[in-house]
C-alpha positions in Angstrom: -7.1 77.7 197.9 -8.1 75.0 196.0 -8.6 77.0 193.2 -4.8 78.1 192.9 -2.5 76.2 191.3 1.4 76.4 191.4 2.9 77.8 188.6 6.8 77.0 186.9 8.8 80.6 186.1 10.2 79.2 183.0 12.2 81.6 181.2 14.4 81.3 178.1 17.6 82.7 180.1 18.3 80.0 183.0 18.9 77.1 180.1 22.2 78.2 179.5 23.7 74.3 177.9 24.8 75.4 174.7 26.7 77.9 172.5 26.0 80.8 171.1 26.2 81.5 167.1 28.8 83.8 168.1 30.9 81.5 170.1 30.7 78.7 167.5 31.6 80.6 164.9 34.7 82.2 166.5 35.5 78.5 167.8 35.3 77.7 164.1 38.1 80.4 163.6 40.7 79.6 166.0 40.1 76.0 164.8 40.8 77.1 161.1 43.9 79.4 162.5 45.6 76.3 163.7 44.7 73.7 160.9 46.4 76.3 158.5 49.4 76.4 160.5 50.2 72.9 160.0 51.5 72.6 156.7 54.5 75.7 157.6 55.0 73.4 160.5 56.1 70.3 158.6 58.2 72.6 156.3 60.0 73.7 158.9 60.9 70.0 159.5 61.8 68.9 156.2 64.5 72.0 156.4 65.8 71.0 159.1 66.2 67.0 158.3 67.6 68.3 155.0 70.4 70.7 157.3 71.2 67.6 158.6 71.7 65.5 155.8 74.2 68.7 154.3 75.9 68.6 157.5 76.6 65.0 157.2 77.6 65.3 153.6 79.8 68.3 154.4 81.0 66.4 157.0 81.9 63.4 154.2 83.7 65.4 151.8 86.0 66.7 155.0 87.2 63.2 155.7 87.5 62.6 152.5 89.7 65.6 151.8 91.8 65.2 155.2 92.0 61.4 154.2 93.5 61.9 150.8 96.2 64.1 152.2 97.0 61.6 155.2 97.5 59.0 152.3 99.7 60.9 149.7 102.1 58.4 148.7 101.9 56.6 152.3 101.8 52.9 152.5 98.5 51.4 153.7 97.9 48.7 156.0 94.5 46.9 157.6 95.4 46.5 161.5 91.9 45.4 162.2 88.3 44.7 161.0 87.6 48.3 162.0 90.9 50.4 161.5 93.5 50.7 158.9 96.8 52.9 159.0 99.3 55.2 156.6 102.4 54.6 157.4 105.0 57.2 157.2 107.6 58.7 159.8 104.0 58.3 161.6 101.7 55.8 162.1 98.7 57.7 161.2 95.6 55.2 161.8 92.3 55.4 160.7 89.6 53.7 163.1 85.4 52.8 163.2 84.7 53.5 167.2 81.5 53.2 168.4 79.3 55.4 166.1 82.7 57.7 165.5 85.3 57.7 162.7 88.1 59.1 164.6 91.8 59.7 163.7 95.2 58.5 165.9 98.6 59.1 165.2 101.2 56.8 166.8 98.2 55.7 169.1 97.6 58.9 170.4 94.7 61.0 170.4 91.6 60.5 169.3 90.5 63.1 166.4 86.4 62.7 165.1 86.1 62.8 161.8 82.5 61.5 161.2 80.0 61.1 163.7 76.6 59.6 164.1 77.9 56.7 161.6 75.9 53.6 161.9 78.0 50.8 159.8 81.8 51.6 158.0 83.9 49.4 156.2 86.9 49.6 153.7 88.8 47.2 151.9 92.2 48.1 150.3 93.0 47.3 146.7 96.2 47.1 144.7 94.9 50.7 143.0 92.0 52.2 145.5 90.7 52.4 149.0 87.3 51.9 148.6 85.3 53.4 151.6 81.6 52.7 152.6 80.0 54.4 155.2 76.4 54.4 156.7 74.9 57.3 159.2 72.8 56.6 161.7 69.7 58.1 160.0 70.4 55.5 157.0 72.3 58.2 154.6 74.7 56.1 152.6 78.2 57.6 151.3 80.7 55.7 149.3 84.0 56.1 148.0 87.3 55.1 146.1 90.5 57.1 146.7 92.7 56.0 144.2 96.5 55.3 145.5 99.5 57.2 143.6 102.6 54.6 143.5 105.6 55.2 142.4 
């Protein structure tokens, strides 16, 4: 027995660490399948962002519209830092709350006009209400409504 040495089965089959060309190249695939869906993904994005800033501008031109009627030939005061009012049979006030422009008449209520608004301010001029208003995403909207006196 001397003579008989032990021999190792090798065989190609039982090293099984790597891929296949077959599974690299359809790994490749998939890979190249995602990659391309990437740039339809960020448009999708920017459509939206951009629905948002036309809601917020739609939004703007509402006030602005509801606002101009409020005023009509109404006197206007400043009550405080945030809120200034028409005054007419009704007190009809105009107020910054929280991240909310809202409306109140007599006190009352509390009607949003804008939302998601980051800074506001006004100041009242012999001729003009000049209005400056900031979202919360940074979208800036200004404004002078010019007063009609008689």
């Amino acid at each position: 027995m001397a003579g008989l040495e032990k021999t190792k089965n090798v065989s190609p089959c039982l090293n099984k660490n790597g891929f296949t060309l077959l599974e690299s190249i359809l790994s490749l695939v998939v890979t190249i399948i995602i990659f391309s869906l990437v740039p339809f993904l960020l448009q999708t994005e920017k459509r939206i962002i951009e629905a948002t800033n036309i809601t917020h501008s739609s939004e703007w031109h509402i006030f602005l519209k509801q606002l101009r009627q409020e005023i009509g030939n109404n006197e206007l005061a400043i009550r405080t830092e945030n809120k200034f009012c028409t005054l007419s049979e009704k007190e009809v006030c105009f107020e910054f709350y929280k991240d909310v422009v809202r409306k109140q008449v007599d006190g009352k209520g509390h009607e949003p006009l804008l939302t998601n608004i980051g800074k506001f301010s006004f100041s009242i001029h012999q001729t003009s209400l000049l209005i400056n208003a900031e979202t919360i995403s940074n979208k800036k909207f200004s404004t002078h409504i010019y007063i009609e006196r008689e």
